[in-house]
SEGU-984392 format. One record per residue: residue in one letter; z, x, y of N, C-alpha, C in turn. Coordinates in steps of 0.001 Angstrom, whole numbers, padded with zeros to 6 digits, always signed. Example, Ala and Ser with C-alpha at 12.3 -4.5 7.8 and 13.67 -1.06 7.14 Angstrom:
2
a+007800+013190-005690+007800+012300-004500+007800+013200-003300s+007080+012850-002250+007140+013670-001060+007870+012900+000030
//
This chain:
372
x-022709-004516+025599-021725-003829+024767-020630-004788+024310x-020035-005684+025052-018966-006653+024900-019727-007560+024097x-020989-007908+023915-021304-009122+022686-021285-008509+021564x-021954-007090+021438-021756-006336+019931-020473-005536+019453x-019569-006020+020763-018177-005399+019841-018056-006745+019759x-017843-007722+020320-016965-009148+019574-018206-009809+018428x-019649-009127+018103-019838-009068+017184-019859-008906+015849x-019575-007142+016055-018500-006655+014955-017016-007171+014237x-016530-007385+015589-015244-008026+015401-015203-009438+014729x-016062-009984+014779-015720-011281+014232-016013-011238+012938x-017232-010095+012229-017348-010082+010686-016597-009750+010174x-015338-008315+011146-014521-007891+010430-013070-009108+010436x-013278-009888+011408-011868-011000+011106-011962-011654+009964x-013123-012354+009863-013567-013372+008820-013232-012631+007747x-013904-011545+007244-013827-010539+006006-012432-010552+005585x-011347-009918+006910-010012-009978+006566-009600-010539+005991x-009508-011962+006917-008791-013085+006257-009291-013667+005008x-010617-013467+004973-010971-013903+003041-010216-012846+002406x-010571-011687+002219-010158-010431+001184-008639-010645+001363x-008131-010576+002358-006751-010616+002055-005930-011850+001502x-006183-013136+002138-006368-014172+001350-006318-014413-000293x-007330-014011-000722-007706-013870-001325-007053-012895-002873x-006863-011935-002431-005995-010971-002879-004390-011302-002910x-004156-011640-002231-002870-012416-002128-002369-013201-002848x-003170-013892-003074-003221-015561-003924-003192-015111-005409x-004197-013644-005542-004084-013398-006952-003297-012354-007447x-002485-012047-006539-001199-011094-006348-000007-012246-007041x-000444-013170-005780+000871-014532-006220+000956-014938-007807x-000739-015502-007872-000781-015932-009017-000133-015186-009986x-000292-013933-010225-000287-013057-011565+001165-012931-011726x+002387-012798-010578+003248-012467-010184+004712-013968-010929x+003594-015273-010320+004288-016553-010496+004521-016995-011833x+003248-016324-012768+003123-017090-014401+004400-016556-014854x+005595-015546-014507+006401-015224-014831+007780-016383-014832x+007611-017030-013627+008688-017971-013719+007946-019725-014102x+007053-019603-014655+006421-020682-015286+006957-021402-016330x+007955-020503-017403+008478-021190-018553+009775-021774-017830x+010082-021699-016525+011322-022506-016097+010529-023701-015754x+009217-024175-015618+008786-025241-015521+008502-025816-016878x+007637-024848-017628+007249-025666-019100+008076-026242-019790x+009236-025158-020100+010432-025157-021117+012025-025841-020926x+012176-025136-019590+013482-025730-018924+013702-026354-017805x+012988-027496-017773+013040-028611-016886+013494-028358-015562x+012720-027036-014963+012949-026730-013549+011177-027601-012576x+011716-028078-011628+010719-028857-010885+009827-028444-010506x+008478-028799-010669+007495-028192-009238+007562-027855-007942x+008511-028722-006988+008994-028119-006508+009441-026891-005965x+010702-026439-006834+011623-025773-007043+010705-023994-006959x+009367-024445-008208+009112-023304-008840+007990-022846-007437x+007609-024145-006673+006628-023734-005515+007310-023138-004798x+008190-023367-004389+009265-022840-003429+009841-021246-003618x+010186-021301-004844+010501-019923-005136+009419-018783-004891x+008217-018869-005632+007346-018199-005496+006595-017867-004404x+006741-019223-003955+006228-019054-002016+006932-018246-000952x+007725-018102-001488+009026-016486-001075+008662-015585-001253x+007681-015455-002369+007470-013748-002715+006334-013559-001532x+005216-014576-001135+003880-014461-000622+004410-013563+000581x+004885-013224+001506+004835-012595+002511+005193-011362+002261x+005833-010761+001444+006092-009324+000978+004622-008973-000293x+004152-010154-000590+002590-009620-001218+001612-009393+000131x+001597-010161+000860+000725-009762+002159+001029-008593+002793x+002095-008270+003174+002993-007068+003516+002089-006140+003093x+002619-005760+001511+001672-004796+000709+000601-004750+000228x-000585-005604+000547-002015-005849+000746-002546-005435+001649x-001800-005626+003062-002745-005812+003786-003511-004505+004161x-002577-003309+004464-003167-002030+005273-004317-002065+004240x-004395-002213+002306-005367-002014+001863-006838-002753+002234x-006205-003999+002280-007227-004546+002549-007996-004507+003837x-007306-003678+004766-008390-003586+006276-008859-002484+005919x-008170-001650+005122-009308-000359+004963-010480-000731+004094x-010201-001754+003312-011788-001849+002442-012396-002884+003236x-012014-003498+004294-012875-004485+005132-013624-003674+005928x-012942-002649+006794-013764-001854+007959-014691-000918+006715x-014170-000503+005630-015292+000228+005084-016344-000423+004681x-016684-001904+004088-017291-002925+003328-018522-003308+004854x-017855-003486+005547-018366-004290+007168-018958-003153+007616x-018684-002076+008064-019838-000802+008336-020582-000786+007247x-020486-000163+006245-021672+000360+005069-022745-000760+005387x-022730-002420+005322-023402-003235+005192-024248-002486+006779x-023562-002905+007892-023971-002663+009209-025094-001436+009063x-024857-000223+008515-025305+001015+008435-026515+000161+007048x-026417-000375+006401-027732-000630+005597-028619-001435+005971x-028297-002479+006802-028944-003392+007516-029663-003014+008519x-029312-001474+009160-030062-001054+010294-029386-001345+011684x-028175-002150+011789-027708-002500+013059-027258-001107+013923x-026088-000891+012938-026519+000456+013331-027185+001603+014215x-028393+001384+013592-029273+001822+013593-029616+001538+015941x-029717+000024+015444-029783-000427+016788-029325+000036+017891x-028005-000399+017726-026212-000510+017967-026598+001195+019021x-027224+002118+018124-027342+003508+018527-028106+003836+019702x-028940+003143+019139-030484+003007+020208-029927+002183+021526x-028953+001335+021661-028524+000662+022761-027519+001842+023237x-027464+002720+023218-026758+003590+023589-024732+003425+023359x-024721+003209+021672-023322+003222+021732-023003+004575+020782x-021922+005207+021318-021345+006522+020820-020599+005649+019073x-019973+007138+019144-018999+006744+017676-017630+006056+018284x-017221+006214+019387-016181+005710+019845-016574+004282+020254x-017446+003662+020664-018506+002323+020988-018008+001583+019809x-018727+002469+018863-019296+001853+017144-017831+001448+016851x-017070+002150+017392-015282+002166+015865-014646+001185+016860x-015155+000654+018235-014092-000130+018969-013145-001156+018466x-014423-002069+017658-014029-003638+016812-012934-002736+015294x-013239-002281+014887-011866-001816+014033-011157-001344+014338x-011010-000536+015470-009349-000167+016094-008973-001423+016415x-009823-001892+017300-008754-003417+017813-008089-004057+016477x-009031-003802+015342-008422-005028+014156-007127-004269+013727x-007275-002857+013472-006624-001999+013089-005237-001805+013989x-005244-002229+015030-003961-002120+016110-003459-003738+016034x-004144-004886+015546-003381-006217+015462-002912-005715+013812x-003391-005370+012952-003000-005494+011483-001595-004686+011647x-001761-003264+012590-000473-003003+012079+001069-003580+013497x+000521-004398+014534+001597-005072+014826+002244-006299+013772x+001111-006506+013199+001542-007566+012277+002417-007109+010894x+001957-005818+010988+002933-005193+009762+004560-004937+010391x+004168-004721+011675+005602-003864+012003+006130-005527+011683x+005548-006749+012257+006425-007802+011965+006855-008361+011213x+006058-008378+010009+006074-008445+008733+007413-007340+008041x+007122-006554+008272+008289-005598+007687+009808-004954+008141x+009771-005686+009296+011049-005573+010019+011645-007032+009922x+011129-008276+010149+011351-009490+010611+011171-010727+008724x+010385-011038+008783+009609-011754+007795+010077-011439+006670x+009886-010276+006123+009840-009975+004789+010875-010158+004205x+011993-009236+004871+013451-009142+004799+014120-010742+004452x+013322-011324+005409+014510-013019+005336+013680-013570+004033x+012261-013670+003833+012096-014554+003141+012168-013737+001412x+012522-012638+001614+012611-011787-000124+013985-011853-000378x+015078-012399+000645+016121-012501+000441+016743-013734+000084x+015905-015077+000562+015577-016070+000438+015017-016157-001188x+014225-015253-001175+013897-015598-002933+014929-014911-003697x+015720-013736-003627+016410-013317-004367+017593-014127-004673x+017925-015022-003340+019081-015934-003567+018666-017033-004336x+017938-017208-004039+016956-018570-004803+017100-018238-006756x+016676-016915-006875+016490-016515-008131+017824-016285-008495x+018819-015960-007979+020101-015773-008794+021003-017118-008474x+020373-017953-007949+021062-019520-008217+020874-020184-009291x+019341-019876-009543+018632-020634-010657+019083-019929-012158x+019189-019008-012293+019932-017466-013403+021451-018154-014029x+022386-018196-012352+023792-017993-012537+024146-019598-012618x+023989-020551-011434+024515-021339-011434+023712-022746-011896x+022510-022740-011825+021988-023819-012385+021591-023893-013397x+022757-024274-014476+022948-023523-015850+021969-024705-016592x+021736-025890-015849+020274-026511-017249+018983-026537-016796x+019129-025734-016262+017332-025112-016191+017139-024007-017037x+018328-023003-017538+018636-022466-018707+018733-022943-020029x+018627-023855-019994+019146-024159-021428+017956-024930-022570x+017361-024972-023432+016572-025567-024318+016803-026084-025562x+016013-026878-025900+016600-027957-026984+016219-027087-028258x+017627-027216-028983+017830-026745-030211+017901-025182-030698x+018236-024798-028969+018141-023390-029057+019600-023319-028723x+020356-021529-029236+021736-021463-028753+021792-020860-027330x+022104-020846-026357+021745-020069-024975+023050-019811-024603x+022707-018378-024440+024016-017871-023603+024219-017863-022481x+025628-018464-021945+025721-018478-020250+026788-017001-020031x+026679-016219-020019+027460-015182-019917+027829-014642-020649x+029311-013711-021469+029064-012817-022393+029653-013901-023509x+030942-014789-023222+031694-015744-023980+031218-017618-023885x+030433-017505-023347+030303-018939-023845+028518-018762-024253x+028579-020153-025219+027203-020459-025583+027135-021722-026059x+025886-022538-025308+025724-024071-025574+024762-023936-026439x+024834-025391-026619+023877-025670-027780+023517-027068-027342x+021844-028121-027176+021691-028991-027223+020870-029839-027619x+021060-030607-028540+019972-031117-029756+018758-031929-028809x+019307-032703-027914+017690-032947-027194+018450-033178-025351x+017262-033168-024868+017283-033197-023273+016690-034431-022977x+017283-035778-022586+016582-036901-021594+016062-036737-020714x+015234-037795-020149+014386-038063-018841+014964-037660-017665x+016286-038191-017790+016926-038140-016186+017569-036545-016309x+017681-035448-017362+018570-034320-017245+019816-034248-018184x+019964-035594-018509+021491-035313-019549+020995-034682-020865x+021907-034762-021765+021509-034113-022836+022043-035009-024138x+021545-034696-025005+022790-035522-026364+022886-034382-027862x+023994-034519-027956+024052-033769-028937+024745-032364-028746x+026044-031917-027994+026539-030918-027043+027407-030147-028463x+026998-028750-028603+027832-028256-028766+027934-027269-027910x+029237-026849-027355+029712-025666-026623+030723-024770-027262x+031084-023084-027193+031620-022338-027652+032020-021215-026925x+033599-021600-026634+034340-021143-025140+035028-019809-025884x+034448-019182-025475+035990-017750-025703+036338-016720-024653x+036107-017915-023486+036721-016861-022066+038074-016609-022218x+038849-017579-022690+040413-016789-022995+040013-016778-024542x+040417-014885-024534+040734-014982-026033+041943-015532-026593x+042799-015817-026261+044066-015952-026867+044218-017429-027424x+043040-017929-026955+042884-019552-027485+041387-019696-027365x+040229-019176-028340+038873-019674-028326+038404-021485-028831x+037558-021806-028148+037802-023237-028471+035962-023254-028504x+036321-025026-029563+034644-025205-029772+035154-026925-029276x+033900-027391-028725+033784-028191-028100+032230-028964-028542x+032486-030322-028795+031495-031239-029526+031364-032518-028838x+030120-032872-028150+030282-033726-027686+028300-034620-027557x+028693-036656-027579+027421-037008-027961+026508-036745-026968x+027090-036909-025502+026524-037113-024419+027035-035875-023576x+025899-035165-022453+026553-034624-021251+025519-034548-020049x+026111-034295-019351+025223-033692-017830+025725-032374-017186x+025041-031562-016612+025237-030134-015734+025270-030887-014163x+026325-030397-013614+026181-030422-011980+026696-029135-011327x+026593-029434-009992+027046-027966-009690+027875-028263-008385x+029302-027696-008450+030517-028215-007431+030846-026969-007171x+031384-026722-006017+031343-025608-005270+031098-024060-005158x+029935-024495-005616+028816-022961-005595+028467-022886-007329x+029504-023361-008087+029674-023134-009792+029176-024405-010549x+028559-023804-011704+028115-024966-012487+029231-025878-013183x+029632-026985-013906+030088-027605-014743+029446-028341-015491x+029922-028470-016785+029327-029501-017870+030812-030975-017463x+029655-032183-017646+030929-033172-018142+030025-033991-018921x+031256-034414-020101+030976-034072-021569+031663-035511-021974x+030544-036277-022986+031156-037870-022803+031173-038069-024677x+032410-038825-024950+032511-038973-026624+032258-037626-027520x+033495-036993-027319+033581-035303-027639+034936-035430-028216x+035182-033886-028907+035942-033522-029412+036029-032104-029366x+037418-031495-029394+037630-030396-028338+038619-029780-029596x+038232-028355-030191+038669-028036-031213+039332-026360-030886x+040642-026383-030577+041185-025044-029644+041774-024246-031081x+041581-023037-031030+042431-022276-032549+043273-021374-031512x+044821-021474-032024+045665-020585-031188+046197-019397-032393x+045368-017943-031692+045296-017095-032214+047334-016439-032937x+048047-016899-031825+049489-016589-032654+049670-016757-033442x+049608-018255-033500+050648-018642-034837+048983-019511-035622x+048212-019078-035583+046862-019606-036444+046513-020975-036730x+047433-021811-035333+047148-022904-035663+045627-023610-035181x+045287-024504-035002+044117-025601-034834+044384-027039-034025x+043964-027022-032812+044720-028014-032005+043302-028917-031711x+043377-030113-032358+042315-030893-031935+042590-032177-030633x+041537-032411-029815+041765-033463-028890+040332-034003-028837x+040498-035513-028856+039093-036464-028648+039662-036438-027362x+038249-036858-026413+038448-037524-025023+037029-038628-025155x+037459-039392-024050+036026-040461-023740+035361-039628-022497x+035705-038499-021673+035280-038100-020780+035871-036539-020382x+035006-035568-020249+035674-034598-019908+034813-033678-018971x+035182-033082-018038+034704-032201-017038+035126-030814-017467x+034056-029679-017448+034763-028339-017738+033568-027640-016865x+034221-026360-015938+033977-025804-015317+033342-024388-016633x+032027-024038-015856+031454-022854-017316+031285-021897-016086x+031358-021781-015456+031152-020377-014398+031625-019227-014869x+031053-018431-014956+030795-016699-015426+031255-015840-014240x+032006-015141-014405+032460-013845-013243+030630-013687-012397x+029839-013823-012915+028413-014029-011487+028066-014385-010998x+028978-015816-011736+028605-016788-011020+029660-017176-009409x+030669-016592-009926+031808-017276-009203+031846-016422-008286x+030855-014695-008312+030952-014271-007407+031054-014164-005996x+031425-014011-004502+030828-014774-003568+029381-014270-002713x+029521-013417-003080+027994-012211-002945+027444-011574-004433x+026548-011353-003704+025817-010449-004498+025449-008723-003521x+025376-007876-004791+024724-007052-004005+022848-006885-003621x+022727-006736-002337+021521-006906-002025+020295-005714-001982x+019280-005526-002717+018471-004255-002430+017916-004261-001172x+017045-003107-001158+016847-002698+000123+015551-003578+000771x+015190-003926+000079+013840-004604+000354+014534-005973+000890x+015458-006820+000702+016507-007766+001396+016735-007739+002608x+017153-006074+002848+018094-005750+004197+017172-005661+005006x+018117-005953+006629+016967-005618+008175+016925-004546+008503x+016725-003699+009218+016256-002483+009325+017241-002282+009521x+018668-002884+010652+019666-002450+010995+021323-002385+009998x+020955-003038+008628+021625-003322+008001+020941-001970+006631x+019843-001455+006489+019286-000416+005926+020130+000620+007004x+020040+001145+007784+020554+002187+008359+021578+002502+008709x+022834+001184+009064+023934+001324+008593+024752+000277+007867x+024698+000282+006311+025492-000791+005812+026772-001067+006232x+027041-002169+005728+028545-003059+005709+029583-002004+005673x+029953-001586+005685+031254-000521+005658+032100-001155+004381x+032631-002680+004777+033144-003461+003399+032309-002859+001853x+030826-002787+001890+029940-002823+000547+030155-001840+000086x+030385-001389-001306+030033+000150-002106+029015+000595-002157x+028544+000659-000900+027345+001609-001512+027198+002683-002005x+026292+003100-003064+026356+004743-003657+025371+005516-003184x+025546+007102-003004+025498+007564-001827+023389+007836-002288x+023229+007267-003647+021782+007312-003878+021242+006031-003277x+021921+005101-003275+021853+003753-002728+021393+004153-000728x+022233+004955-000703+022163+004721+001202+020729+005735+000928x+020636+006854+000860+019240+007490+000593+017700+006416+000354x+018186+006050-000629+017010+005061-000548+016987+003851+000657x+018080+003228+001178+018338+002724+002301+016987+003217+003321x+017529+004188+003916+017321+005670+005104+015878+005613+005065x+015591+006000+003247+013989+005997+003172+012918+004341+003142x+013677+003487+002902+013025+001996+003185+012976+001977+004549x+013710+002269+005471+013535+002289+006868+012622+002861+007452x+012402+003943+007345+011210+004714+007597+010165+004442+007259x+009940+004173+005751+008291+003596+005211+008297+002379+005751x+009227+001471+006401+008885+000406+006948+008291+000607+008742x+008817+001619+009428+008358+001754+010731+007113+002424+010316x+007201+003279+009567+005868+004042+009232+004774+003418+008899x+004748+002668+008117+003702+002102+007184+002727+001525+007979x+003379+000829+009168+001946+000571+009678+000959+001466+010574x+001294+003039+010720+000196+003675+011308-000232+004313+010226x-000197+003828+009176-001042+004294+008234-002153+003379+007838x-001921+002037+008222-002834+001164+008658-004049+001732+009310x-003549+002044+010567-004505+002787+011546-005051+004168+011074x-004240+005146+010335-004829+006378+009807-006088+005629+008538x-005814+004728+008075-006727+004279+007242-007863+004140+007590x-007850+003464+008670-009025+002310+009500-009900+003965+010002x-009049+004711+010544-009805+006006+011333-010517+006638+009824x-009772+006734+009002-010795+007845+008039-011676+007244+007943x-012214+006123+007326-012873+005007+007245-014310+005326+008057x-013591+005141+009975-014475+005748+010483-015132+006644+010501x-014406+007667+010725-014579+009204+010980-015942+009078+009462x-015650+009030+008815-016285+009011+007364-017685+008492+007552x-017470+007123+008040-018996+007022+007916-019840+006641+009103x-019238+006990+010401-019943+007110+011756-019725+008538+011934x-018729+009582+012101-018407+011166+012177-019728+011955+011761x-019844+013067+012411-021061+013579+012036-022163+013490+012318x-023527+014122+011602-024757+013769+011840-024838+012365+011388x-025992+011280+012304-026531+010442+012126-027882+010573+010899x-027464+009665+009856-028941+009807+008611-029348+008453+008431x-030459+008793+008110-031389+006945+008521-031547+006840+006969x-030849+007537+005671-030939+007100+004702-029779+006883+003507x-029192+006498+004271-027726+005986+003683-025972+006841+003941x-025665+006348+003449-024006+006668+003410-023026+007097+002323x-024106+006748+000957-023381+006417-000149-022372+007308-000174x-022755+008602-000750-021686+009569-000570-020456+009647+000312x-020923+009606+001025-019422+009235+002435-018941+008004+002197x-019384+007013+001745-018567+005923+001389-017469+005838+000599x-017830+006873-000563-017281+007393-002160-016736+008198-001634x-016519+009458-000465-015904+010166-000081-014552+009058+000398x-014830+008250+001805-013883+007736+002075-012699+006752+001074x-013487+006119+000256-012512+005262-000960-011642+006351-001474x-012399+007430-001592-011264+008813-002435-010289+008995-001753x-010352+009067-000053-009296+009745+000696-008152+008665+000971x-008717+007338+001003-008039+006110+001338-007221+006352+000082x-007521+006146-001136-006694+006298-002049-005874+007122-002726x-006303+008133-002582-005237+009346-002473-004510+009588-001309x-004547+008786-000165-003594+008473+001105-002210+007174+000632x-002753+006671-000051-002277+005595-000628-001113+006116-001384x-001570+006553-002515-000824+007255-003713-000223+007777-002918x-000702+008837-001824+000624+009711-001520+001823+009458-001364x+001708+008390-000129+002496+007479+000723+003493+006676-000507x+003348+006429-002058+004399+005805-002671+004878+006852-003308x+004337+008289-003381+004899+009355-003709+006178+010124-003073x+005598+010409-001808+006335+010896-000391+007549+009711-000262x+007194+008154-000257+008454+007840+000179+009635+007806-001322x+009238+008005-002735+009858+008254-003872+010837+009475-003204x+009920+010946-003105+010496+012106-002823+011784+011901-001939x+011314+011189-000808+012057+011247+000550+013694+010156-000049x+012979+009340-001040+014944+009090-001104+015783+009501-001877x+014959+011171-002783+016076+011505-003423+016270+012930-002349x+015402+012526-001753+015941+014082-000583+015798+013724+000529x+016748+013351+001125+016324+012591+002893+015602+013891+003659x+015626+015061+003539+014974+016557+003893+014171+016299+004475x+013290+014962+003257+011522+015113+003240+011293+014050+003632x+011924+013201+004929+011889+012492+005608+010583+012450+006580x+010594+013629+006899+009273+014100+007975+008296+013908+007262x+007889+013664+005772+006673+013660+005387+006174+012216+005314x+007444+011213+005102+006466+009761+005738+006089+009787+006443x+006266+010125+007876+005544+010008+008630+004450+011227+009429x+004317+012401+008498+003334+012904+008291+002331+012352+007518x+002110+011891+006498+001617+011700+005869+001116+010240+006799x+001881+009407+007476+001132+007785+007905+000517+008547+009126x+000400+009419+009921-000058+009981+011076-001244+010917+010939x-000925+011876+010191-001450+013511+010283-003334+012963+009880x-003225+012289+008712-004948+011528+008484-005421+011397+009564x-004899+010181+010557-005041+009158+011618-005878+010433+012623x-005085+011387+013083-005230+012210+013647-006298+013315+013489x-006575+013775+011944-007644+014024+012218-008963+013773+011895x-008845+012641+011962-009903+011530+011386-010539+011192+013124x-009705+010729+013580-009935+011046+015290-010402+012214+015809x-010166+013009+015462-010413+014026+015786-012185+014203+015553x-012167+014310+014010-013732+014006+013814-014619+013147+014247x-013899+012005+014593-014757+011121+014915-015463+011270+016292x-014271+011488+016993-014759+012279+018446-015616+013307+018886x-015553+014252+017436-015826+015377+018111-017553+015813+018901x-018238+014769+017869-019788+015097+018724-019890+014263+020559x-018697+013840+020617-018569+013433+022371-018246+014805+023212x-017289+015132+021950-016386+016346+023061-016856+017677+023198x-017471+017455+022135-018541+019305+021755-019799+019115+022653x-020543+019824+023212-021482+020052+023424-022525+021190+022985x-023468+020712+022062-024040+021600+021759-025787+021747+022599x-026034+022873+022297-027265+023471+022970-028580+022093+022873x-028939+021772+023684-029518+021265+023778-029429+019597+023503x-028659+018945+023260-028224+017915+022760-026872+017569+023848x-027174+016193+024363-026213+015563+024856-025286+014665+024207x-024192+014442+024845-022959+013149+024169-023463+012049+024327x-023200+010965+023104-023526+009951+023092-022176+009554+023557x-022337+008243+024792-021693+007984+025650-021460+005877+025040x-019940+005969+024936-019166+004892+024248-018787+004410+025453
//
């Protein structure tokens, strides 16, 4: 019995880790071509752009995975059940509880790995990318910027730069300041570079001319310099936080925020309900893995396929699915319907077990339990 469960078990590891793998990568991929024109266009690094995106990968695994063990344990039986092992597996005297051993076990590591994933992991490294992404937005203002285009850094200024060098400078600067209205100024200059000094971007700006109009008295105040430094930071930039969504926060920072933060009171609701679909989510892992079972070991034994029950189970998996982004929608505009996440990640599980068991626990006339 112990060689044909770590039998089972090992097709269903291998399977895992490809399909999910796998899925992942083309989760990433599809996800990454989005921040690609900061590589093509605006001279953001390989690096930079690996890094960022490699932030998102653990909140794509996150939300892959329960799918993907349910189509592994379903994919890995059907084959088993067509191949005849099965078949064997039966004849060696293993029950339905025998048969389902190697996917509960997978099914009880997938969802410790979720609880870790979604309490621990996710949180730091989606927060990690969100900071990442509003550095690159707010303060690292020439990875924004493109040649011969006008680009806006906030609501009052907008650069302009006729070409971009090798090393990052630029030539050809025009800038157009109207953070104080009471003096809007245009600014012309041959040479510049972007750096970034304490948390905020600056331009410094070489063989320029600095053209201020003072709205009082309508005059025009010109100044050449050989060198000039100007701070371009935007009220978002200069912010010292940001506000963070829920998918950011740790479970303990979802359930009771900062007291300092505004949160709005739709804001803490959805909070309340990220918390929950996060403890929840992974026994729906396990309610998965059981329908799965129940589905296509539950019941009479037929020596001529499954199909139907296979197509049965993909239906229930997926309309378990759907529910679960339905129910936790509902639940954060009504914390009420709180009880139904975790009805809904349980109540399957349960009676999917239930079925699966039941030709052990029933005894019918003439027919004995097959003994797991």
């Amino acid at each position: 019995m112990a060689r044909l469960t770590s039998y089972v078990l090992r097709q269903l590891v291998v399977a895992l880790l490809a399909v999910t793998g796998g899925l992942a990568a083309l989760v990433w991929l599809t996800q990454s071509l989005r921040f690609l024109e900061l590589v093509v266009s605006r001279g953001l690094s390989l690096g930079v752009f690996l890094e960022l995106t490699l932030y998102m990968l653990p909140n794509f695994v996150a939300v892959v995975l329960p799918v993907t063990t349910f189509i592994v344990v379903l994919a890995v039986y059907h084959r088993l059940e067509s191949d005849r092992e099965l078949v064997v597996m039966r004849g060696a005297g293993l029950g339905p509880l025998a048969l389902a051993r190697p996917a509960l076990l997978i099914a009880v590591a997938v969802a410790a790995i979720g609880w870790t994933m979604n309490l621990w992991v996710v949180p730091k490294t989606y927060r990690a990318f969100r900071e990442y992404q509003f550095d690159i937005r707010h303060r690292m203002a020439a990875v924004l910027l493109q040649e011969g285009v006008f680009s806006s850094l906030g609501d009052r200024l907008t650069v302009f730069v006729r070409a971009r060098e090798a090393d990052g400078s630029f030539r050809g600067i025009l800038l157009q300041d109207a953070r104080d209205a009471r003096a809007p100024a245009t600014v012309f200059a041959e040479q510049g570079w972007f750096s970034v000094e304490g948390g905020a971007p600056r331009v410094v700006l070489v063989n320029g001319l600095r053209q201020e109009l003072d709205l009082r008295s309508g005059t025009v105040r010109t100044l050449s310099f050989a060198e000039n430094a100007m701070m371009i930071a935007t009220p978002a930039m200069q912010q010292d936080g940001r506000y963070r969504d829920a998918r950011e926060r740790t479970l303990g920072e979802l359930l009771r925020p900062d007291p300092a933060e505004q949160v709005s009171d739709r804001d803490r609701r959805r909070f309340v309900a990220e918390a929950h679909q996060r403890l929840s989510g992974p026994l729906l892992t396990i309610s998965l893995v059981l329908v799965a079972l129940a589905t296509l070991l539950g019941g009479d034994f037929s020596r001529f396929g499954k199909t139907r029950r296979m197509l049965a189970a993909v239906v229930i998996g997926g309309a378990l699915i759907a529910a679960g982004v339905a129910v936790g929608n509902l639940a954060a505009r009504e914390l009420a319907l709180l009880p139904l996440i975790w009805l809904q990640a349980v109540l399957p599980g349960l009676v999917a077990a239930a079925w699966l068991l039941a030709p052990g626990l029933i005894l019918r006339p003439g027919r004995h339990p097959a003994h797991g």
